[in-house]
C-alpha positions as CSV (number, residue, x, y, z in Angstrom):
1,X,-0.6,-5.4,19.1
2,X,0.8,-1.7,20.3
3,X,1.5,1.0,18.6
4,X,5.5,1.4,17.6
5,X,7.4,3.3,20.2
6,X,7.6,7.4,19.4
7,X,10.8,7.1,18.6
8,X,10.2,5.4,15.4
9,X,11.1,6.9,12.7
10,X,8.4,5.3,10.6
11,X,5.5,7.9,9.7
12,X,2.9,5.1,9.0
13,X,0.4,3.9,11.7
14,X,0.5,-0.3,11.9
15,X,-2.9,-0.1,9.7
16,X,-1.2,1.9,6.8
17,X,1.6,-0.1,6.9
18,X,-0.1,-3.4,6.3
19,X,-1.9,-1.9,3.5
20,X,1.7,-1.6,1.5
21,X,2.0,-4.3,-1.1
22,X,5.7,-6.2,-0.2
23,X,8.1,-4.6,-2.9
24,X,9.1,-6.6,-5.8
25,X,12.9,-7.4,-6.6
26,X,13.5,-5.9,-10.0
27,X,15.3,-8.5,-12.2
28,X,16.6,-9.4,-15.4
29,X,14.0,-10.3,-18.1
30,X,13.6,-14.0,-18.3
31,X,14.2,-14.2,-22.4
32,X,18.1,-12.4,-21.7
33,X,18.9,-13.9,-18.7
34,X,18.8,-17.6,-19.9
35,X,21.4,-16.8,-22.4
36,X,23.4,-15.3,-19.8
37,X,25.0,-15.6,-16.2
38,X,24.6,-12.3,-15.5
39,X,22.9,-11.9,-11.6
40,X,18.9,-12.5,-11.9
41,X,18.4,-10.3,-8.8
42,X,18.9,-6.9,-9.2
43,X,18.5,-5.4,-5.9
44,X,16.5,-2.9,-4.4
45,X,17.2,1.0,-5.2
46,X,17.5,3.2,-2.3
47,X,13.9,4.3,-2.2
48,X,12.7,0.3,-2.6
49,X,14.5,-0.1,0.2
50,X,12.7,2.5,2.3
51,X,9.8,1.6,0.9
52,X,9.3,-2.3,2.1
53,X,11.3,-1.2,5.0
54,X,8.2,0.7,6.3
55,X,6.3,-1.8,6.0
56,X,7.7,-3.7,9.6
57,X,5.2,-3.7,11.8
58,X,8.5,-3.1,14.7
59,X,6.9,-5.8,17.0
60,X,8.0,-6.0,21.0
61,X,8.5,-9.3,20.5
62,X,10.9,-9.9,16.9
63,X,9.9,-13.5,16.4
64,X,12.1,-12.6,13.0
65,X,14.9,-12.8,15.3
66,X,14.3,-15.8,16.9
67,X,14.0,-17.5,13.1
68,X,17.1,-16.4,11.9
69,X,20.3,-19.3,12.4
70,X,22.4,-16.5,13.0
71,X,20.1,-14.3,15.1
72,X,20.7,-11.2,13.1
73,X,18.8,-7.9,15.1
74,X,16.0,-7.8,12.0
75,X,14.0,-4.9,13.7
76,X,17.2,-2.6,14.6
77,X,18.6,-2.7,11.2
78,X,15.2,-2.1,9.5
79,X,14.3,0.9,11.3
80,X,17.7,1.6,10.5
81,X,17.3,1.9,7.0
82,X,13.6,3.4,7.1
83,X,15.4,6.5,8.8
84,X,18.0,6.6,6.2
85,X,21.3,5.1,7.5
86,X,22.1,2.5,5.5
87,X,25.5,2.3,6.5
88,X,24.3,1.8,10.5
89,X,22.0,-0.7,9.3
90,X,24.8,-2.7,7.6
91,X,26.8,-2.1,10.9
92,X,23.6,-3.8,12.8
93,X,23.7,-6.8,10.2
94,X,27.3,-7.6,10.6
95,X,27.2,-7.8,14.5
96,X,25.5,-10.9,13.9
97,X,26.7,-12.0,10.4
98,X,30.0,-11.7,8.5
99,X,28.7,-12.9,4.7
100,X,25.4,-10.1,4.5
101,X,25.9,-9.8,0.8
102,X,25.9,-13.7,0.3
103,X,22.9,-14.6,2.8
104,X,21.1,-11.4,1.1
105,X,21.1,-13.7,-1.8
106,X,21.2,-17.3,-1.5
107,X,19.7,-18.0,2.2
108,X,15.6,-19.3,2.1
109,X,14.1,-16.8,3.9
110,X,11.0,-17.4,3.6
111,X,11.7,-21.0,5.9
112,X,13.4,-18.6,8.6
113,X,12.9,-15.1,9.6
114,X,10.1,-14.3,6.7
115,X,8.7,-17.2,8.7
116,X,8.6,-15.8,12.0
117,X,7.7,-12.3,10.3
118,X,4.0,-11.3,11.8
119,X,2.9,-9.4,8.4
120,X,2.9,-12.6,6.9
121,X,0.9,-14.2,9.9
122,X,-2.3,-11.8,8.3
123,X,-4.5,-13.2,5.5
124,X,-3.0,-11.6,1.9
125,X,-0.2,-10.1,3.5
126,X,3.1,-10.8,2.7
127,X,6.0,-11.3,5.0
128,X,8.5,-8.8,5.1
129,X,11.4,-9.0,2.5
130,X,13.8,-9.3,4.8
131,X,16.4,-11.0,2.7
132,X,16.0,-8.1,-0.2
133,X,16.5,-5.5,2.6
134,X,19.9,-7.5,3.7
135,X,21.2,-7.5,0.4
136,X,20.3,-4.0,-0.2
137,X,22.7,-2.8,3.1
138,X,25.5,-5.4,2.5
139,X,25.8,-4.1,-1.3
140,X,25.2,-0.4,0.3
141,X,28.2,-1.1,2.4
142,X,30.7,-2.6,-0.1
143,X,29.6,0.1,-2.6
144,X,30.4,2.9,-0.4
145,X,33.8,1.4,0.7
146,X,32.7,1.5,4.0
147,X,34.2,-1.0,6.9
148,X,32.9,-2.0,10.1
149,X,36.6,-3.5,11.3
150,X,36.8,-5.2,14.9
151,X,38.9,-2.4,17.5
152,X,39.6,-5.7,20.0
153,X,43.0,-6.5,21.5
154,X,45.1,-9.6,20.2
155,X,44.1,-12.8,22.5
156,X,47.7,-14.4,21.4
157,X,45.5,-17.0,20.8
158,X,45.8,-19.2,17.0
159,X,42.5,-20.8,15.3
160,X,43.1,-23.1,12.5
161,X,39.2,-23.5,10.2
162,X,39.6,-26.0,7.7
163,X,37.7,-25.3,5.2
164,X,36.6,-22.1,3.3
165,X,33.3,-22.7,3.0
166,X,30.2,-20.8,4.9
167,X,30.4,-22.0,8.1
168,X,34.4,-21.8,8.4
169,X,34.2,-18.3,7.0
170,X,31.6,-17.6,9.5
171,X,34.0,-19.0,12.6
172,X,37.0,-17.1,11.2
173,X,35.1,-13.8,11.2
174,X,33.3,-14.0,14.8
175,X,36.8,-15.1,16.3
176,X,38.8,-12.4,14.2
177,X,36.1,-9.9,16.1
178,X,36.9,-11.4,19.2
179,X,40.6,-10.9,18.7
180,X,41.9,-14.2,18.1
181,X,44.5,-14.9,15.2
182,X,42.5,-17.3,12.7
183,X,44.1,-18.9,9.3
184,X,42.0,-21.0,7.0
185,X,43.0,-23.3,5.2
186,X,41.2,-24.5,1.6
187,X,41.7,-27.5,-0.5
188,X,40.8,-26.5,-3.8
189,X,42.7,-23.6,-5.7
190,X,39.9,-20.9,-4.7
191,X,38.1,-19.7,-1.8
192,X,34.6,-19.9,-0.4
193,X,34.0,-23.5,-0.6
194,X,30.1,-24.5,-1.4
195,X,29.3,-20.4,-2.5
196,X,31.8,-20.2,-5.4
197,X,31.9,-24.3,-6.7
198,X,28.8,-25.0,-5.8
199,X,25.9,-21.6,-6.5
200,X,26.3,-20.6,-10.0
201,X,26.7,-17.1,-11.3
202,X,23.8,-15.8,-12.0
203,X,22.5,-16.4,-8.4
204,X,25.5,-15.6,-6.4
205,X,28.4,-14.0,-8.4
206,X,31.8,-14.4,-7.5
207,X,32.5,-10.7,-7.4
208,X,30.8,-10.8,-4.5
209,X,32.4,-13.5,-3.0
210,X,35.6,-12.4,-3.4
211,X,34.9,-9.1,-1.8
212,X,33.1,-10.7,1.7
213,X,36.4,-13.1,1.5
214,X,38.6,-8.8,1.1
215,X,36.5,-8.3,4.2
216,X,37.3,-10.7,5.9
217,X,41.0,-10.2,5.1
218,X,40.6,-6.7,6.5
219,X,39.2,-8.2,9.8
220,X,42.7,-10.3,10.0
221,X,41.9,-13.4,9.3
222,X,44.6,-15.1,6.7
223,X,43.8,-17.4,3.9
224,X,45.8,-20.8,2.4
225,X,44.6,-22.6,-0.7
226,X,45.8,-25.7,-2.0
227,X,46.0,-27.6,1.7
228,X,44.3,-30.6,1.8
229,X,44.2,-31.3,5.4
230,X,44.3,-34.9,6.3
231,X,47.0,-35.4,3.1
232,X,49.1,-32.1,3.1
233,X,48.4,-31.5,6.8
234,X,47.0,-33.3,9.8
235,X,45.0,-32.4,12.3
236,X,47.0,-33.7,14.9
237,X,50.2,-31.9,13.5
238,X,48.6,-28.1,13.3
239,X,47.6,-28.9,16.9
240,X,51.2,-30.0,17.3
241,X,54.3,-28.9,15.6
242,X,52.2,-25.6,13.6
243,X,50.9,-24.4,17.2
244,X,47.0,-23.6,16.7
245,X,45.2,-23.2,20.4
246,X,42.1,-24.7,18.3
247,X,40.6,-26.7,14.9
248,X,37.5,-26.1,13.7
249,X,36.5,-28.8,10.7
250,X,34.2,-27.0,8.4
251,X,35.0,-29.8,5.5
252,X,31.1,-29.4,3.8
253,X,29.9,-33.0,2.1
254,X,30.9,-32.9,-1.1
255,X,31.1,-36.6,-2.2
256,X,27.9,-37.0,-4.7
257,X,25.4,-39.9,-4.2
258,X,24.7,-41.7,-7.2
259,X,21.1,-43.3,-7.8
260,X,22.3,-46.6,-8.2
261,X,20.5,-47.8,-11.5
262,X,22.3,-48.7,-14.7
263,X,23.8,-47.1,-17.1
264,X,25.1,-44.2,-14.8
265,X,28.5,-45.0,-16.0
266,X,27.8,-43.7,-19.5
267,X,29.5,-40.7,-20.7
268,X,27.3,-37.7,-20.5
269,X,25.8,-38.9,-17.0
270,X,27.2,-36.3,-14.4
271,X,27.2,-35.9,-10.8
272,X,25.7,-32.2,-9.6
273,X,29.0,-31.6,-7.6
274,X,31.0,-32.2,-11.0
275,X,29.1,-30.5,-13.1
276,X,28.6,-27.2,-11.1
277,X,32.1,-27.6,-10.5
278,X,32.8,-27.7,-13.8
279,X,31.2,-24.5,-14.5
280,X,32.0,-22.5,-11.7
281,X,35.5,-23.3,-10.3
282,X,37.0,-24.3,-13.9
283,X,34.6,-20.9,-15.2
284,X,32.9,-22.8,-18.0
285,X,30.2,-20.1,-17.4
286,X,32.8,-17.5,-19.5
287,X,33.3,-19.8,-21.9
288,X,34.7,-19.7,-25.1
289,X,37.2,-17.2,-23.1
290,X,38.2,-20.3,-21.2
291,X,37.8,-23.8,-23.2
292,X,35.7,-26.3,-20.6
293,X,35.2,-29.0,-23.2
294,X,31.8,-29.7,-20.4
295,X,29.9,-27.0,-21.9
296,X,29.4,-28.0,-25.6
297,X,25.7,-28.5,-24.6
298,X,24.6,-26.7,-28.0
299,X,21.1,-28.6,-29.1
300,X,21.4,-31.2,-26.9
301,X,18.6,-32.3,-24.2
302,X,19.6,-32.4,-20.9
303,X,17.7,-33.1,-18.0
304,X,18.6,-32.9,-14.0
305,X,17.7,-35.4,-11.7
306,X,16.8,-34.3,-8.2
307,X,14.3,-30.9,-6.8
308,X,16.5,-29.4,-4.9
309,X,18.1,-26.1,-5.3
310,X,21.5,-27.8,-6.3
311,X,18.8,-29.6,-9.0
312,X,17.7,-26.0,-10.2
313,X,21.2,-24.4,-10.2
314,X,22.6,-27.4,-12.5
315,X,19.8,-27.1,-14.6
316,X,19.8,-23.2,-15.6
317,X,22.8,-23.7,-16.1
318,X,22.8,-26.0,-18.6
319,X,20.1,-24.2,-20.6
320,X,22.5,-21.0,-20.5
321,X,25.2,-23.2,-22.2
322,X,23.1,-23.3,-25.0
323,X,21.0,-26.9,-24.0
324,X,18.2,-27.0,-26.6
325,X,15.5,-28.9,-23.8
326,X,16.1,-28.6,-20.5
327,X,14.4,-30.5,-18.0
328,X,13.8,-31.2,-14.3
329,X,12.8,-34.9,-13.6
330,X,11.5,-35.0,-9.9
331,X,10.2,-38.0,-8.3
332,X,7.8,-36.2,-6.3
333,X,5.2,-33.3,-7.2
334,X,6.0,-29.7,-6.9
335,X,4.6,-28.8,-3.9
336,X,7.2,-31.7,-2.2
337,X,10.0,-29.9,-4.1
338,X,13.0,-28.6,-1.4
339,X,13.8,-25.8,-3.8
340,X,13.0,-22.0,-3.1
341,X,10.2,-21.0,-4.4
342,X,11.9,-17.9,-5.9
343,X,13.9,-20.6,-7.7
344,X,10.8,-22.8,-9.2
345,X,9.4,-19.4,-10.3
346,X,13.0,-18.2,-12.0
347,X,13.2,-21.6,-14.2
348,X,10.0,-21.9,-15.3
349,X,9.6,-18.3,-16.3
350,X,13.2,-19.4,-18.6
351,X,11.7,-22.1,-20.3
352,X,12.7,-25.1,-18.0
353,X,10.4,-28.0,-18.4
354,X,9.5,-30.0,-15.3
355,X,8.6,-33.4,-15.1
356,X,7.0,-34.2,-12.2
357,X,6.0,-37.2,-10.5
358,X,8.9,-38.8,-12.7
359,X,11.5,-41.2,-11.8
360,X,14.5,-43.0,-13.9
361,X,14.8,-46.2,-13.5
362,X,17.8,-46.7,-16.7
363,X,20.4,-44.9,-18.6
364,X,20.0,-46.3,-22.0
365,X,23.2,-45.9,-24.0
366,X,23.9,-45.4,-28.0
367,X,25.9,-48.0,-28.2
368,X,28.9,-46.3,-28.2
369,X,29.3,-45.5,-24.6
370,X,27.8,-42.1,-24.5
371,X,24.2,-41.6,-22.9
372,X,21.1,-41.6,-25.5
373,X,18.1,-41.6,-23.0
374,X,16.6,-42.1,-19.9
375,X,13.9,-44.9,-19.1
376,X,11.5,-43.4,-16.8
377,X,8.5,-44.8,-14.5
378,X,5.5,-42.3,-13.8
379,X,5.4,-42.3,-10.1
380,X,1.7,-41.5,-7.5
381,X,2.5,-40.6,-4.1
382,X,1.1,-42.8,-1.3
383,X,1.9,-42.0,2.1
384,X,4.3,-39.9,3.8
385,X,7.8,-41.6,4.6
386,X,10.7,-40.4,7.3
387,X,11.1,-37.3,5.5
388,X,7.4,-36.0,6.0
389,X,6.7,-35.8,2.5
390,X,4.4,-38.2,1.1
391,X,6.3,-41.7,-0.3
392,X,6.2,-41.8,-4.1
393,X,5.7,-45.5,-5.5
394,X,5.8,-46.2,-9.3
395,X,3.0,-47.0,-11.7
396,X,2.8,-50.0,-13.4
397,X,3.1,-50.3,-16.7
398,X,4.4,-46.1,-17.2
399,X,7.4,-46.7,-18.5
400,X,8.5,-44.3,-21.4
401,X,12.1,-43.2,-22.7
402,X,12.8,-39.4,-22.6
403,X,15.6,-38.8,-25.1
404,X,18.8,-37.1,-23.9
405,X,22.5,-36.2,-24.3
406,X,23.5,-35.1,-20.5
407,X,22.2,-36.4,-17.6
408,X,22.9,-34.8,-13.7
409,X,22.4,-36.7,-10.9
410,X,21.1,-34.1,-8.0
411,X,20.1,-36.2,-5.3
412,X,22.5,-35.6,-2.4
413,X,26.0,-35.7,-1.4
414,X,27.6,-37.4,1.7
415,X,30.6,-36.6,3.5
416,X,34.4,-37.1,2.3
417,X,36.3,-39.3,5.2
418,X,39.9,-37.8,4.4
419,X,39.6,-35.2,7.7
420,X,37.8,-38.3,9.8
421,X,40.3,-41.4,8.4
422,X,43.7,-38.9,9.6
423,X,42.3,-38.0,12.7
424,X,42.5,-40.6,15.6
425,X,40.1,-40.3,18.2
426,X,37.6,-38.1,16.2
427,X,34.3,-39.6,16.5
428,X,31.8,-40.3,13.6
429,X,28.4,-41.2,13.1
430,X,27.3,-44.6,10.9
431,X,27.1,-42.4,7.7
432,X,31.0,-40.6,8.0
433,X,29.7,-37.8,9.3
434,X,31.7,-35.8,12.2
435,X,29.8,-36.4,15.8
436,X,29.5,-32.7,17.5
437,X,27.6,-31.3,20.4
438,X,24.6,-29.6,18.8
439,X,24.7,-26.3,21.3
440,X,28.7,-26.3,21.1
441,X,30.0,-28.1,18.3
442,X,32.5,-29.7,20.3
443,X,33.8,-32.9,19.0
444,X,35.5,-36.0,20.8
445,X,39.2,-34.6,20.3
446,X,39.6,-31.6,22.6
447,X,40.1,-28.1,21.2
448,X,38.3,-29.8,17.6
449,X,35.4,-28.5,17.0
450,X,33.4,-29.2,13.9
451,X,30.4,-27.7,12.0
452,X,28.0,-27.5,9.0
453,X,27.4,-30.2,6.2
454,X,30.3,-32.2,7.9
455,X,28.2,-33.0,11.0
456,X,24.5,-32.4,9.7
457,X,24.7,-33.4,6.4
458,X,23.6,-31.7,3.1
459,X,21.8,-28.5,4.3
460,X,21.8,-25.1,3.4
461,X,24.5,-21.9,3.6
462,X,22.6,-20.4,6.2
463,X,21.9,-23.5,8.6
464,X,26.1,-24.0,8.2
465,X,26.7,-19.8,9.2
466,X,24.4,-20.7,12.5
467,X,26.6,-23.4,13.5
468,X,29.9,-21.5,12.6
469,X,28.1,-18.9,15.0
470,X,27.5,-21.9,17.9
471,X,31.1,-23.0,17.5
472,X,32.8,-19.2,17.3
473,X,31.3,-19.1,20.7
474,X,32.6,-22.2,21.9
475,X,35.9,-21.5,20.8
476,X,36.2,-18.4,22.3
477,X,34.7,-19.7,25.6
478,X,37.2,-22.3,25.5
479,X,40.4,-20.4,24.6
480,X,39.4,-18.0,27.9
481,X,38.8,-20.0,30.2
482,X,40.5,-23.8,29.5
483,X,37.8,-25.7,30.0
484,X,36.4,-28.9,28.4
485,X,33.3,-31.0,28.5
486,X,33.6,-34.1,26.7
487,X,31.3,-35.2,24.1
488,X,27.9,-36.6,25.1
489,X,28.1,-40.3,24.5
């Protein structure tokens, strides 16, 4: 490995720098924090910042880079901030991705850049925090007032993105910066999709959605709520009569799976999707100031069904609205769990209890229609199924009842057909899901392109922002030039 170039503006050899412990996120104290949905997180101060930015070994080759779905320039806008200019290195975030404040925040990574990052490569090292330095520029930026707005000349060109979620937004803000006119359009009453239904307040707080989304408005791109497209609106017709050059069908899967065992149609048994919904669209989180009937969860048990990061969000939330035992029942053990880390850590420090290796098999009911208890089967795993992860197969004879109030059922969603069933010629895959060209997300309908959990299924905000990227540059490619490949069969 060779020494950083002279022009560094890092004062610490490659040695000293590897000797500097990562710096820690300050955060809320565990005890206050589960009675609240104040942000967990606090952030890094200025001098944090500056700190673990130092620490980047500024490697020739930025295998960071090639880690991040969006392919944001890691080294540039950390050597950025270890000489000082924040705002430059928020600048050097943004040419790559337009929602820094929400990926500072909510993307895993530790699976993609941290991955890549060489510290972490070393035995006891840790991998740089790259996510914590994102955060730190994007809130920087929106602090200072500053705006890094596109100076490009209008194409004439009109995109429709249906749907607000994080790979639309991430289409309507690359093609706003390429000049293009883009309108999105929104089902539900409030903007940002998955971020502000789905990621409760305490991780990702809608203030700061709601000032990416002023961003974005800045940048020119225009916002409708309350479209259901497919219903209030076709496909066919804002390609038609409304005049857009382009679609782009950023729809997310929001229809929840259910486990299929009985007693899931008991009162008190919830879907994730509904219950996050619940809390953070109909703001049961500010509760008594608005009355959801949903959060009465005062000394009752509730458990979550599911290890997932939608699993975890549910759950904390629950135990802020005042659940007396709150629990996470996961079929698998922890190390098989698809939640961040980060996350595991935040719950169990609050007091979440987490049976592992545990699997319902039965909603029992009081007799009265409303859920009592769950009937559960002790699982071993055996070995490893499609998923990689090692198959878990019950026990005989393990069955116990684990008493509860509220059941939430975490374990997936799939994709709603409303965009699919209205739009002839768009093809799908077995499961409903929108077929698209992995390198252009180009669908069978020309000038549709589609992206995110609406072609690849439940994944995460970050994964969705990389194809929004793919398909911004498809778009654009297309509106220049007219061309068209069809679909691979």
């Amino acid at each position: 490995m060779t020494q950083p170039a002279a022009r560094s503006a890092n004062p610490m050899t490659l040695k000293e720098r590897m000797k500097v412990p990562r710096q820690l996120m300050p955060e809320q104290d565990a005890a206050l924090r589960s009675t609240a949905f104040t942000e967990v997180n606090l952030g890094y101060s200025p001098e944090l910042a500056r700190q673990e930015a130092m620490r980047c070994l500024e490697c020739a080759k930025a295998t960071c880079v090639q880690h991040c779905p969006v392919g944001v320039k890691v080294k540039e806008f950390v050597q950025l901030i270890v000489a000082g200019d924040f705002a430059g290195a928020a600048a050097k975030v943004r040419e790559d991705n337009v929602l820094p404040a929400i990926t500072g925040r909510v993307c895993p990574q530790e699976d993609h850049c941290e991955a890549g990052c060489k510290l972490g490569k070393t035995k006891n090292v840790k991998p740089l925090g790259i996510g914590y330095l994102e955060r730190f520029v994007a809130d920087y930026e929106q602090r200072m007032g500053i705006r890094h707005l596109p100076k490009v000349p209008p194409t004439g060109k009109k995109v429709a993105v249906v749907g607000s979620g994080p790979s639309g937004l991430t289409v309507a803000g690359d093609l706003a910066q390429r000049g293009h006119k883009v309108r999105v359009f929104e089902a539900l009453h409030e903007l940002g999709g998955v971020l502000v239904y789905g990621i409760p307040e305490f991780r990702l707080p809608k203030q700061i959605i709601r000032e990416q989304l002023d961003y974005l408005r800045d940048m020119g791109v225009e916002f409708e709520t309350d479209v259901v497209v497919g219903r209030t609106v076709t496909i066919d017709e804002l390609m038609g009569e409304e005049g857009y050059d382009a679609v782009f069908i950023g729809t997310g899967a929001g229809s929840p799976q259910f486990m299929g065992i009985p007693g899931e149609h008991l009162n008190g048994v919830y879907s994730a999707n509904e219950f996050l919904t619940r809390i953070n669209l109909m703001k049961a989180y500010q509760f008594p100031r608005y009355d959801e009937p949903m959060v009465d969860l005062h000394g009752k048990d509730v458990a979550v069904i599911g290890g997932g990061n939608t699993a975890l969000d549910a759950i904390r939330s629950a135990l802020r609205l005042g659940a007396r035992k709150a629990y996470v029942v996961y079929r698998r053990s922890e190390a098989e769990m698809p939640a961040r880390i980060e996350e595991v850590h935040h719950a169990q420090q609050e007091g979440i209890e987490f049976h592992m290796l545990t699997n319902p098999v039965e909603f029992l009911s009081d007799g009265k229609g409303w859920l009592a208890a769950a009937r559960c089967v002790r699982m071993e795993l055996g070995e490893p199924d499609a998923s990689g992860r090692r198959r878990p197969v019950p026990i005989a004879g393990s069955e116990f009842e684990l008493p509860l109030a509220v059941a939430v059922i975490a374990v997936g969603t799939s994709a709603n057909p409303i965009v699919q069933s209205t739009t002839p010629g768009l093809a799908t895959d077995k499961r409903g899901y929108i077929q698209a060209d992995g390198a252009t997300q180009r669908t069978s309908r020309k000038g549709v392109f589609a992206g995110g959990d609406i072609v690849t299924g439940s994944a995460t905000v970050i994964l969705a922002m990389g194809a929004g990227r793919r398909a911004a540059t498809s778009i654009h490619e297309y509106l220049t030039s007219g061309a068209w490949e069809a679909l691979p069969a």
